[in-house]
C-alpha positions in Angstrom: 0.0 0.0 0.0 1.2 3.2 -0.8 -0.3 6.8 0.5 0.3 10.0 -1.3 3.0 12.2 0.8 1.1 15.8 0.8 2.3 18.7 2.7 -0.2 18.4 4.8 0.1 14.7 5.6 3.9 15.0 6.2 3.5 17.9 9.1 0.4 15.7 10.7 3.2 12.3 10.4 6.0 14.3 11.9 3.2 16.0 14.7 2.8 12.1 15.5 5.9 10.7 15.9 6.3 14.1 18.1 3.0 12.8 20.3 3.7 9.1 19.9 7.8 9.4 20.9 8.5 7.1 17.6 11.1 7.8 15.7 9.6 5.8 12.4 6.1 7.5 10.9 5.1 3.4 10.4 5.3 2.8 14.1 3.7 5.9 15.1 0.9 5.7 12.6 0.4 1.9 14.1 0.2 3.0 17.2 -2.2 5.8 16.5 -4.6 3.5 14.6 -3.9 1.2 18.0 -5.0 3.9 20.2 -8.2 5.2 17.8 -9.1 1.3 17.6 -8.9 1.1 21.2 -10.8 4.3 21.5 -13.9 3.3 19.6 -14.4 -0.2 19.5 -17.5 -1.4 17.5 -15.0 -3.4 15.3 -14.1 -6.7 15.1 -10.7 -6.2 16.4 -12.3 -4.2 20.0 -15.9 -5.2 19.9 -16.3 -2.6 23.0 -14.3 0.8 23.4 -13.1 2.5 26.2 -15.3 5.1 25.0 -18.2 3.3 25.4 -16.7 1.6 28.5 -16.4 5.6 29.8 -19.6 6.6 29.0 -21.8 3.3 30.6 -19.7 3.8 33.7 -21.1 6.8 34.0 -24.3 6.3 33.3 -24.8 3.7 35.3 -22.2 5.7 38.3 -23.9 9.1 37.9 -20.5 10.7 38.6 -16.7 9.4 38.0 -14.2 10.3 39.7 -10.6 11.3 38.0 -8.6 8.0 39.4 -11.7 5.5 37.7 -11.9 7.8 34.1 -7.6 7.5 33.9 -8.5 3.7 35.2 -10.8 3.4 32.0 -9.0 5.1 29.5 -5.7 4.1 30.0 -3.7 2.3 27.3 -0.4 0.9 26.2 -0.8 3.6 23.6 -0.9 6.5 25.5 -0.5 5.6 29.3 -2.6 8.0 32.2 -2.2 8.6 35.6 -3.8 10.7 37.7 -2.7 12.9 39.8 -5.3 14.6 42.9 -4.2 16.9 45.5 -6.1 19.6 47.5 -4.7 22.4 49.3 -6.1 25.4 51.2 -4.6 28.7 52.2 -1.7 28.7 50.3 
């Protein structure tokens, strides 16, 4: 397979590898079709997404709080973690 190099495409590949940390537009455009597979599910390869997974959890929650949406969405494609502190009079 073989996709036209425009202008355009070539800043978005190189703003990838920049997001992604890979050094090789084929690895970062796998794992950005990883991540977006991931994401949205409702395919053969991730029958449910973490999307969905998001969005049921809170429905059927009410309210999430940040630790259980990083818990959800995390991935090998683009880790999470979540970070709470509170602080008064400072």
């Amino acid at each position: 397979m073989r996709i036209e190099k425009t202008d355009v495409r070539a800043r978005k590949w190189e703003y990838l590898k920049e997001a992604t940390g890979e050094s090789a537009t084929s690895k970062a455009l796998d794992r950005a079709a990883d991540y977006y597979l991931r994401m949205r599910g409702d395919t053969t390869a991730v029958p449910k997404g973490k999307l969905m997974e998001l969005m049921t959890a809170a429905q059927d929650q009410g309210s999430l709080k940040p630790e259980e949406i990083t818990e959800i969405l995390y991935t090998d494609e683009l880790p999470l973690r979540c970070e709470v502190s509170v602080s008064v009079g400072e």
